[in-house]
Every structure is written in structure tokens, then in C-alpha cells.
C-alpha atoms as a printed R data frame, in Angstrom:
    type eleno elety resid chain resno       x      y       z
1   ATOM     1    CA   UNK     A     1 -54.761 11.859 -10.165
2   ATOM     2    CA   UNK     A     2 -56.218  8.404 -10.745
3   ATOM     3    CA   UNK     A     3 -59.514  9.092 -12.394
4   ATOM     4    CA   UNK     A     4 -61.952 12.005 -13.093
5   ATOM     5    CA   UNK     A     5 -65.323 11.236 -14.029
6   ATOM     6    CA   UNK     A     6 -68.070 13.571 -15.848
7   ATOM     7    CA   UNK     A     7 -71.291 13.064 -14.637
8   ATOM     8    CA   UNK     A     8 -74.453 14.134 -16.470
9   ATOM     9    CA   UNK     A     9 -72.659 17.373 -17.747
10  ATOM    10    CA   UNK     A    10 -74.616 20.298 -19.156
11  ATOM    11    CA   UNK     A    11 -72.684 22.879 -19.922
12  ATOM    12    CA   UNK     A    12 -73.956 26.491 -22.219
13  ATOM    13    CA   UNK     A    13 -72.219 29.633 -23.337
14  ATOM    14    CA   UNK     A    14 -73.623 32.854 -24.648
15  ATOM    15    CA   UNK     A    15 -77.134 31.431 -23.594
16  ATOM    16    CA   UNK     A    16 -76.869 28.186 -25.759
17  ATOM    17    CA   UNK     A    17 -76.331 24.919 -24.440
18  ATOM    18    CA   UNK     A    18 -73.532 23.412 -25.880
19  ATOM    19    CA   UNK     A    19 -72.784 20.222 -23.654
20  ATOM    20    CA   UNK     A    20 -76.347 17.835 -22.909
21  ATOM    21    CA   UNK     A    21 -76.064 15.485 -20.275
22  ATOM    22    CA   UNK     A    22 -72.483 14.270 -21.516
23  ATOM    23    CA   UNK     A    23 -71.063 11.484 -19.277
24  ATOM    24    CA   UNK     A    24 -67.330 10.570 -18.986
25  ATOM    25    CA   UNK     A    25 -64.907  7.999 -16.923
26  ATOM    26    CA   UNK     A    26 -61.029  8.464 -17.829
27  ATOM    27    CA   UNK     A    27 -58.756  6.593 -15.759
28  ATOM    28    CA   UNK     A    28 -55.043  6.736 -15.170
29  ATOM    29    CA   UNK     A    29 -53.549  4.991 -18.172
30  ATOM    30    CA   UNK     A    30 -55.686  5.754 -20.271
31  ATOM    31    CA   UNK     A    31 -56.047  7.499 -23.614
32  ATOM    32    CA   UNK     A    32 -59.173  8.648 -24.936
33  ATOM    33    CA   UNK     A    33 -59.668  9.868 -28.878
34  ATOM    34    CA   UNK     A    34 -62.631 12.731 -28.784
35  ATOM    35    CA   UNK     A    35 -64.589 12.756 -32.014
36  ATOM    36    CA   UNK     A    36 -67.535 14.133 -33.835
37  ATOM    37    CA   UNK     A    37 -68.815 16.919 -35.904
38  ATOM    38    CA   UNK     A    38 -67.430 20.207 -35.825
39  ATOM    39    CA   UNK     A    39 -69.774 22.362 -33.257
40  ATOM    40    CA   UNK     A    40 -71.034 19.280 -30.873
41  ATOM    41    CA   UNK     A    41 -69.339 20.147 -28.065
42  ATOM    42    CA   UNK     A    42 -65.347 18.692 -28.064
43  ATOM    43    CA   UNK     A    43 -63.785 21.596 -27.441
44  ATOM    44    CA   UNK     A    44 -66.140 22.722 -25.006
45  ATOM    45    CA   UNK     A    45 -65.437 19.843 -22.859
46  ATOM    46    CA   UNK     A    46 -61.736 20.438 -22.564
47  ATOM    47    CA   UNK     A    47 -62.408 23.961 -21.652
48  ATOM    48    CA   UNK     A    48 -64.878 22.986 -18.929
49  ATOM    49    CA   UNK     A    49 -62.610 20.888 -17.264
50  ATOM    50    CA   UNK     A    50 -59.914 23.412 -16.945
51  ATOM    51    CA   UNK     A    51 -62.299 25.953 -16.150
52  ATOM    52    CA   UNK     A    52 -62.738 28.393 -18.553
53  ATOM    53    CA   UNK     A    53 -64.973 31.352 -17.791
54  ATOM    54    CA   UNK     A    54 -66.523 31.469 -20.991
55  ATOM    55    CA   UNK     A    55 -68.612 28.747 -20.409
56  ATOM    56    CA   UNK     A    56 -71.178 28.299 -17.072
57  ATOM    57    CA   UNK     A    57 -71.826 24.098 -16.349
58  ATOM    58    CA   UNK     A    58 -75.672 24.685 -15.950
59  ATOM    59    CA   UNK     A    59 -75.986 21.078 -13.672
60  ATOM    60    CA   UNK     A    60 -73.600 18.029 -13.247
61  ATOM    61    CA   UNK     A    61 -70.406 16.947 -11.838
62  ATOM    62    CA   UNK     A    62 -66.403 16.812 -12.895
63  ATOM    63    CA   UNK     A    63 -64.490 14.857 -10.015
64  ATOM    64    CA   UNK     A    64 -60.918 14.305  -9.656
65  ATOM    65    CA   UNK     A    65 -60.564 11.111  -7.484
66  ATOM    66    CA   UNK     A    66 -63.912 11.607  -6.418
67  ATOM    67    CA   UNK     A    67 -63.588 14.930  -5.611
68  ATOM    68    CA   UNK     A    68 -65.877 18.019  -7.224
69  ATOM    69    CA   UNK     A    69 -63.433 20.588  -9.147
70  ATOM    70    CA   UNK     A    70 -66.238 23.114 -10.285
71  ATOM    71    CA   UNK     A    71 -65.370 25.635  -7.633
72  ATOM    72    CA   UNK     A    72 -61.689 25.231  -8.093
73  ATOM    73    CA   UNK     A    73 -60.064 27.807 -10.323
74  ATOM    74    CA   UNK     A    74 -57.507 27.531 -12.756
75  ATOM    75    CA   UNK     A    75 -54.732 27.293 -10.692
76  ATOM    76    CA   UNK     A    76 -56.524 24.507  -8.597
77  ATOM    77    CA   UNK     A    77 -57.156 22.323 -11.223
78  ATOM    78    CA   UNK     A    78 -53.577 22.951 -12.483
79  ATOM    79    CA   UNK     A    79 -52.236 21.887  -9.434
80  ATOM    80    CA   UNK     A    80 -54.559 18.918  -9.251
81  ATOM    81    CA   UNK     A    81 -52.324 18.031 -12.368
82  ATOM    82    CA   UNK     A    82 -54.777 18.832 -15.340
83  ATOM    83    CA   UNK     A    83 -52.882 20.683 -18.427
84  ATOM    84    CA   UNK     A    84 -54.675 22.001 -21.046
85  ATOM    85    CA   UNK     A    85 -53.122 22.000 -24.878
86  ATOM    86    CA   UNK     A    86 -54.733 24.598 -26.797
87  ATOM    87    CA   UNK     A    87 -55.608 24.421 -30.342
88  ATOM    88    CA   UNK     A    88 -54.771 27.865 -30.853
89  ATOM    89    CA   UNK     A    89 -52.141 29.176 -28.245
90  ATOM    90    CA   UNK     A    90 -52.170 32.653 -27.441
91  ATOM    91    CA   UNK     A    91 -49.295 34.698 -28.534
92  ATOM    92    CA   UNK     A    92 -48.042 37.192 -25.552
93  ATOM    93    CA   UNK     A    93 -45.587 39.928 -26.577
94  ATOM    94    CA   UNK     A    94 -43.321 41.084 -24.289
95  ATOM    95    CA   UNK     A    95 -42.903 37.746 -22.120
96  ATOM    96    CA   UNK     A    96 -39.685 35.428 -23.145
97  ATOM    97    CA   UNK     A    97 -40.537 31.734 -23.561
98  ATOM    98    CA   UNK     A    98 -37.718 31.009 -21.530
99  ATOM    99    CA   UNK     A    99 -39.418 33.367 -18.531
100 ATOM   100    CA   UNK     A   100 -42.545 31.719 -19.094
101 ATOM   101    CA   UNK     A   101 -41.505 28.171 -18.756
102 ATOM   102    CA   UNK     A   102 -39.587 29.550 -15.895
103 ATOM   103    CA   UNK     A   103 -43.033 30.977 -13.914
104 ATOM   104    CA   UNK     A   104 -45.049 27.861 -14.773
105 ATOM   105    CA   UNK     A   105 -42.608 25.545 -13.455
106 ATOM   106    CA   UNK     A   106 -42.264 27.771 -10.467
107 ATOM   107    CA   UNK     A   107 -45.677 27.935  -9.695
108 ATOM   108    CA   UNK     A   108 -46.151 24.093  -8.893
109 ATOM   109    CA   UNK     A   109 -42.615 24.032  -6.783
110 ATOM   110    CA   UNK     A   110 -42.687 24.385  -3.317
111 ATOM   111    CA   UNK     A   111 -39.234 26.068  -3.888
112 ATOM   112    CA   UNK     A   112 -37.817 27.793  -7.139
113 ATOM   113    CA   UNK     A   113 -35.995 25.564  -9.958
114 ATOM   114    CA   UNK     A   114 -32.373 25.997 -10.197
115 ATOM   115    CA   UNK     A   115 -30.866 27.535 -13.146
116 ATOM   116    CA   UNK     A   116 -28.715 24.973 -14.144
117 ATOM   117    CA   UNK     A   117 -31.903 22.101 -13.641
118 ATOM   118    CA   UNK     A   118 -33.760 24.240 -15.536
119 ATOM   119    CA   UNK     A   119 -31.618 24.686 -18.259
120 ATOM   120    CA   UNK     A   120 -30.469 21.297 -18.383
121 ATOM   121    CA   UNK     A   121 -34.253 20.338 -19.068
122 ATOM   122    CA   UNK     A   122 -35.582 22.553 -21.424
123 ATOM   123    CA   UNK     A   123 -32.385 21.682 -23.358
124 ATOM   124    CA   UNK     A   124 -32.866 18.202 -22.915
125 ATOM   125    CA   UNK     A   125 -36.543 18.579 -24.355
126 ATOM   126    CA   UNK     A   126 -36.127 20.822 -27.331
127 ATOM   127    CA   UNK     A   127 -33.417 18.389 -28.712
128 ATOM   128    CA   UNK     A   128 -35.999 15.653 -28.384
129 ATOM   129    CA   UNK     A   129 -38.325 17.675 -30.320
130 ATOM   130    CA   UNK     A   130 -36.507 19.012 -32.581
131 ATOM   131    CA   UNK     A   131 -37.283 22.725 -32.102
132 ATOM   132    CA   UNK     A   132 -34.560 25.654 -32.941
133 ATOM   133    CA   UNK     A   133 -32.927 26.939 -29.513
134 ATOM   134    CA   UNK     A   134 -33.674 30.550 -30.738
135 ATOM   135    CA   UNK     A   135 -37.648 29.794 -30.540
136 ATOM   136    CA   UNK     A   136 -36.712 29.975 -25.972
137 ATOM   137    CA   UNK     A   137 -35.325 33.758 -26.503
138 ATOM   138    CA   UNK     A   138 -38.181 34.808 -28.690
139 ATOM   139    CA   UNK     A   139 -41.721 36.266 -27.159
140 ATOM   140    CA   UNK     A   140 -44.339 33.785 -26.451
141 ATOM   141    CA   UNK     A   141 -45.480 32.287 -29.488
142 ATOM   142    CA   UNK     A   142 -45.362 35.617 -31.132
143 ATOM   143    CA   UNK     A   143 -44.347 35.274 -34.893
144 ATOM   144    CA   UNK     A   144 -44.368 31.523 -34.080
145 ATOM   145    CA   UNK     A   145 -45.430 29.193 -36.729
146 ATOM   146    CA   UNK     A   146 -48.394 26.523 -36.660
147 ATOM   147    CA   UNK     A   147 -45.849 23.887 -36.293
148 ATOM   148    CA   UNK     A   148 -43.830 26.034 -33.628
149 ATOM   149    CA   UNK     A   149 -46.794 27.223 -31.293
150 ATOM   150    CA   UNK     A   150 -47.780 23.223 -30.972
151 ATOM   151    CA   UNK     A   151 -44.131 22.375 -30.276
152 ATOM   152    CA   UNK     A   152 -44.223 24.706 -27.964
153 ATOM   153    CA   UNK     A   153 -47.563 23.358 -25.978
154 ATOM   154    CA   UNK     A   154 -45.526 20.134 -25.765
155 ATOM   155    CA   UNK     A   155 -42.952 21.245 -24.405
156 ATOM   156    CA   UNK     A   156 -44.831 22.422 -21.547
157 ATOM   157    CA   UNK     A   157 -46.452 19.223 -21.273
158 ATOM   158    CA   UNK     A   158 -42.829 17.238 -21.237
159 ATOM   159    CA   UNK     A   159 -41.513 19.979 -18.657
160 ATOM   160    CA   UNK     A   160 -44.503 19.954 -16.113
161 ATOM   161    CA   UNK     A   161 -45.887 16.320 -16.373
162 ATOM   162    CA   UNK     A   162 -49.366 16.466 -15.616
163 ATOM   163    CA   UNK     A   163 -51.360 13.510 -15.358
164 ATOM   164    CA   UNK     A   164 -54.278 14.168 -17.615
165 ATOM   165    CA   UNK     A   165 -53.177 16.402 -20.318
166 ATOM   166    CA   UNK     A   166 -56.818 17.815 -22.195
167 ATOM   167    CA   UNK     A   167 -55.263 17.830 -25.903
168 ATOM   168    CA   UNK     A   168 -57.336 20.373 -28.460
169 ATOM   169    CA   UNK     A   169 -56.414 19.668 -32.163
170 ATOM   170    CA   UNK     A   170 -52.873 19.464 -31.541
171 ATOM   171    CA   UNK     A   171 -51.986 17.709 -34.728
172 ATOM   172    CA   UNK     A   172 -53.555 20.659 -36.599
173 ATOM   173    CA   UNK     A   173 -50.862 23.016 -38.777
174 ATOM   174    CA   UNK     A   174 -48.390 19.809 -38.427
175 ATOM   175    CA   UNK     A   175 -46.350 18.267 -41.155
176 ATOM   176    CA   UNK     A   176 -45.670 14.912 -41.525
177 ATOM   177    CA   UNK     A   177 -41.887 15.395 -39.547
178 ATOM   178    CA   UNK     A   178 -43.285 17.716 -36.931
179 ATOM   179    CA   UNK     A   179 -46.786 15.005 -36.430
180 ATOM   180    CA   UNK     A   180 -44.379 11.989 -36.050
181 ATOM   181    CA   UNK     A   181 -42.184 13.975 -33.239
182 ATOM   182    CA   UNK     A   182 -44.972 15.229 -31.583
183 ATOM   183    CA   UNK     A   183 -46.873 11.685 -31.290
184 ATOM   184    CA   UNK     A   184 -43.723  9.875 -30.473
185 ATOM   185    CA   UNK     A   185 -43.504 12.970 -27.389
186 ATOM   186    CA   UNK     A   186 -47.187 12.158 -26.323
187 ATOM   187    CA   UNK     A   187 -45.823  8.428 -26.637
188 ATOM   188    CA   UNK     A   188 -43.606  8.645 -24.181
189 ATOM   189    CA   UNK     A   189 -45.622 10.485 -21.209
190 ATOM   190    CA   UNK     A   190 -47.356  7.136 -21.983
191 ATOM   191    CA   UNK     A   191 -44.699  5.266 -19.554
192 ATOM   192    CA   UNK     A   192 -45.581  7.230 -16.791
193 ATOM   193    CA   UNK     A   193 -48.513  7.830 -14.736
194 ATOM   194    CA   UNK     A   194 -50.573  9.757 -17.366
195 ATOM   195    CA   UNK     A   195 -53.917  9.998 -19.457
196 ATOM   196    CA   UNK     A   196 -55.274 11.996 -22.078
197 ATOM   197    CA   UNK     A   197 -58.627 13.422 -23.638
198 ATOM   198    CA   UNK     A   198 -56.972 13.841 -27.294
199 ATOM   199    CA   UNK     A   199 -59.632 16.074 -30.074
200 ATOM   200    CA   UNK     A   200 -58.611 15.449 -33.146
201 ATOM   201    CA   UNK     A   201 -60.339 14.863 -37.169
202 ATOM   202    CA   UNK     A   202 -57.023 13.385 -38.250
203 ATOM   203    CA   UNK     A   203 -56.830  8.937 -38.405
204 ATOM   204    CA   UNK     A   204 -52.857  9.527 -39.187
205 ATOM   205    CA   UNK     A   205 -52.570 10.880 -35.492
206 ATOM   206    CA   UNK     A   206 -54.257  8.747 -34.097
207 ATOM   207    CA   UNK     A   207 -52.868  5.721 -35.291
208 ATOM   208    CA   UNK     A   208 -49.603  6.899 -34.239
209 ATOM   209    CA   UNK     A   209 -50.753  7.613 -30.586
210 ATOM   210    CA   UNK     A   210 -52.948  4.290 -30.797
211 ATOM   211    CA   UNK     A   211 -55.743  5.920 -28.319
212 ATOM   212    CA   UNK     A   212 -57.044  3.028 -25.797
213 ATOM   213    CA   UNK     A   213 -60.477  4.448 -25.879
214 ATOM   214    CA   UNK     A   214 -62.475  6.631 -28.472
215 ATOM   215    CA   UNK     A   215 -65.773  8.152 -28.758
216 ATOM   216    CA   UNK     A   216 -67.982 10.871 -30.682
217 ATOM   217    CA   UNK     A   217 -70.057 13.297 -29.385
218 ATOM   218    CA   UNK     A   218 -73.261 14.486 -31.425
219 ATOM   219    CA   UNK     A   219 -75.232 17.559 -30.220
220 ATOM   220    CA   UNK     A   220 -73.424 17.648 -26.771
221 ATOM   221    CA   UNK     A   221 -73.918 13.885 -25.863
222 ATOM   222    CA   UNK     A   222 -71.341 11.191 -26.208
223 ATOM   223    CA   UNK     A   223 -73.444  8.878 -28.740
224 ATOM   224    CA   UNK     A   224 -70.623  6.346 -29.411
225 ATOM   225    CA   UNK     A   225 -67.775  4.648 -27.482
226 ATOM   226    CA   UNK     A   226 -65.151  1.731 -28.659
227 ATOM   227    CA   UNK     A   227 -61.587  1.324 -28.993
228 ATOM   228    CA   UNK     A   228 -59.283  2.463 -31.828
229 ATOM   229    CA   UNK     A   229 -61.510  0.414 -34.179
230 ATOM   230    CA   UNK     A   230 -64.060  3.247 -33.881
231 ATOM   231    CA   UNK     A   231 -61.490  5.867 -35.183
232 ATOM   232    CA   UNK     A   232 -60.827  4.076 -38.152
233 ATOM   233    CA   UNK     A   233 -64.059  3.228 -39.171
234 ATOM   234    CA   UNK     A   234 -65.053  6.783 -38.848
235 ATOM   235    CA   UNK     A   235 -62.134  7.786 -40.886
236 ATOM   236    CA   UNK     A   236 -63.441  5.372 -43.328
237 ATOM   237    CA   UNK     A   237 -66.741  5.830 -43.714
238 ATOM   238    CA   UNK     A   238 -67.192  9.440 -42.068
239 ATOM   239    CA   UNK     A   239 -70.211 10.084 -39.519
240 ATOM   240    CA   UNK     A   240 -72.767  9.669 -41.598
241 ATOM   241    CA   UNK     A   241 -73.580  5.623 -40.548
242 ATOM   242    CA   UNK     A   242 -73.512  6.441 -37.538
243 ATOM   243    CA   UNK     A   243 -76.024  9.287 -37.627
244 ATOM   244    CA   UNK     A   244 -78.512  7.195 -39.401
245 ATOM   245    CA   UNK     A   245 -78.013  4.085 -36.707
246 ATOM   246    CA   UNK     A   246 -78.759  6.579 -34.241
247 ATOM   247    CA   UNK     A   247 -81.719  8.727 -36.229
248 ATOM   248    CA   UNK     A   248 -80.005 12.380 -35.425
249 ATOM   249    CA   UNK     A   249 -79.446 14.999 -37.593
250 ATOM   250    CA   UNK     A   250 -76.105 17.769 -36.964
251 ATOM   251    CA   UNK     A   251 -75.438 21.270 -37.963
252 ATOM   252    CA   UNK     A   252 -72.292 22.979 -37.464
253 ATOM   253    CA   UNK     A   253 -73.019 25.474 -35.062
254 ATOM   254    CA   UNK     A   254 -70.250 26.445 -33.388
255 ATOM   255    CA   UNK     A   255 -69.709 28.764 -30.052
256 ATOM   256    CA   UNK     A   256 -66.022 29.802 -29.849
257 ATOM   257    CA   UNK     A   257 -64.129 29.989 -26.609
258 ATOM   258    CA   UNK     A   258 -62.511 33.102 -25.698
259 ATOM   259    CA   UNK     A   259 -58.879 32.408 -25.587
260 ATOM   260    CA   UNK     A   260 -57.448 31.210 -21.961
261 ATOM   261    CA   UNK     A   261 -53.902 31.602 -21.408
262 ATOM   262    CA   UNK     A   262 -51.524 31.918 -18.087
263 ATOM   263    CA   UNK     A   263 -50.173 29.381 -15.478
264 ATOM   264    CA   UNK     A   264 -53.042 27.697 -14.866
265 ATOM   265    CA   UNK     A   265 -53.279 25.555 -17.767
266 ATOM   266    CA   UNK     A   266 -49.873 23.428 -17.147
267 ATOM   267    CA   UNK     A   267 -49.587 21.321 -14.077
268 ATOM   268    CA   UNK     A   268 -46.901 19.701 -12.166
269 ATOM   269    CA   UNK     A   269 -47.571 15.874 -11.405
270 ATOM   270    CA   UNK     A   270 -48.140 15.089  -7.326
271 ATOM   271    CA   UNK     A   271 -49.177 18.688  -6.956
């Protein structure tokens, strides 16, 4: 994937529009900081793009190299190498980490991963960031910590190498240790062919992952772009200056997604 563009996106769910006319261009490379009020429409974004059912894009475009995605599925999208890191990760009893890091990876292989590849990777990972050996053997993200079920979204990012990773609030339930590994993780998929759509209220994370591109969204609608200057001025002065430049008013309506879990939010690079 070299670019995917949003074109004049409206998007509603449960009969309320959430996303008005929002327009987007991220290109390979790239790293773009999503901002704004709680309720305007970040997290709905992300979830459009990988496709969740929840929400029903009324008009408008997503393309992936100048191709329309909104009658892929999941899967399609996934393969198209989009991975989605969700704020709040579903825990699944039952299913081993191990034998779900073993299906994802899998499912974007034209043949199965070896055993000792496969080991030899997840170990490598897990050292880098610094998470407990045991957490593989447990169920997935059941009885996980905060800190834990984020490691673990990571981890499927390192293993699978997308090239736009859709990043929801990952810094959220981090300490200070756990934030610096995971930024200096995100910091390295950097070298490679990758991009991100990053949500997060935190400055601190973003000035570790040094976003090339930033922008808030107000009642649906991107209403400011800039460069990393933009974060820190909002995390100075909070959104209120910019409300009153613009003359609009916010409230904190907020439609939750339904969770979305399975294979189809990780995806193998040059699938």
C-alpha cells in the first residue's frame, strides 16, 4: 500500500451521523496524530476503514492505491495490509495467544509458518518488548492487564507488518516504562514501508512517536491540519482556541463501537 485517501466521508451508526464529509490523504511514510474532542468521530474513522459492521458509510470513498475498499470485508482489507489496534482488545477465553498469533500469521501465508520461524519470532519480539513469556500460554487477553492487552496489540503489529496500522488510544492504561517501549516499537516499523493513523489525548506519546502530520476533527469534519506543532499547542492550550477561530460549539456525544475482534484486523505486508 502506497496511499489511501478518504474522500468526502459520511459515515452514521444507530441512525446518527457520526462522520460529516471528513476528507483524508495518508501516504506511505507517513504518520498522522488524530485529535479532537471525545465523541467527534476518531474512533469511528479507524473502524470504518477496517470495516466494522457497526457503522454504515452513508456516501463517500476509502481507496487503497486508488482502489475502493467499501465492499471488501475484513479479511480483504487485512490482506490489503491495514491492521487495526484496538483501544480496548477483546478478551477470548479458551484460545491460547500463542494459537492465535499462530492463525493470524497463517492466514496472510500462502503456506503455513514453521514452528521453529515462528517461535524464533515471537521470541525475538517479546524480548524487545519486554513482556513475560507466560503472557503466550495464557488465553487471549483474558486476565490481561491494561499494560499487557496493548503489548499484546503490538506484538501483532511487529509480527504481521502491515503497512498502515489504524492505532486507537494505544497509549491508554500505559506507564511511563511500558509508553517508552511501546513508542520506541511503533518507532521502529518507522524504517520500513509503513504509516499510521495514531488517536491519542496524550502530548507525552506523541512526542515520543514525533507524528509527521496531525489534525482534529470537530463534529465529524477534520477542522484543523499541521505538523507536530499542532499537537503541542493543543496540549497547551486545549481546544478551546481553536473552537472559537472556527465559531463551533462540541458536546460529547459519543456512539460506541461494538467490539471487532478475529483475523481480519492484522495484516501481512505485500499481501
Amino acid at each position: 500500500m502506497q496511499k489511501i485517501e478518504i474522500k468526502d466521508l459520511f459515515v452514521s451508526a444507530d441512525n446518527e451521523m457520526i462522520l460529516n464529509g471528513l476528507n483524508l490523504t495518508v501516504n506511505i511514510n507517513e504518520i498522522h496524530a488524530l485529535m479532537g474532542p471525545n465523541g467527534n468521530g476518531k474512533s469511528t474513522l479507524l473502524s470504518t476503514i477496517m470495516g466494522h459492521p457497526s457503522y454504515t458509510v452513508e456516501s463517500g470513498d476509502i481507496l487503497i492505491d486508488g482502489e475502493s475498499i467499501l465492499n471488501k470485508t475484513v479479511d480483504e482489507r487485512s490482506k490489503m495490509g491495514v491492521f487495526f489496534a484496538m483501544q480496548s482488545p477483546v478478551e477470548i477465553s479458551g484460545v491460547l495467544n500463542l494459537d492465535f498469533l499462530k492463525v493470524i500469521i497463517n492466514a496472510h501465508r500462502d503456506a503455513p509458518i514453521k514452528l521453529p520461524q515462528l517461535y524464533n519470532d515471537i521470541n525475538h519480539n517479546i524480548k524487545n518488548l519486554k513482556i513475560d513469556d507466560s503472557m503466550i500460554r495464557r488465553y487471549l487477553n483474558t486476565g490481561f492487564s491494561g499494560g499487557e492487552k496493548k503489548k499484546n496489540e503490538i506484538l501483532q503489529l511487529n509480527l504481521l507488518k502491515p503497512t498502515l496500522a489504524l492505532i486507537d488510544e494505544i497509549d491508554s492504561g500505559l506507564d511511563v516504562d511500558a509508553l517508552n517501549v511501546v513508542s520506541a516499537e511503533l518507532n521502529k516499523m518507522r524504517q520500513e514501508n509503513f504509516s499510521a493513523i495514531i488517536v491519542s489525548h496524550y502530548d507525552r506519546f506523541f512526542n515520543l512517536v514525533q507524528p509527521t502530520h496531525a489534525h482534529v476533527i470537530v463534529k465529524g469534519k477534520i477542522v484543523k491540519s499541521g505538523d507536530y506543532s499542532l499537537v503541542k499547542k493543543i496540549n497547551e492550550e486545549g481546544y478551546e482556541w481553536l473552537l472559537q477561530e472556527l465559531n463551533l460549539t462540541f458536546d460529547n456525544k459519543k456512539a460506541e463501537a461494538k467490539p471487532l475482534t478475529g483475523i481480519g484486523c492484522a495484516a501481512q505486508k505485500g499481501k
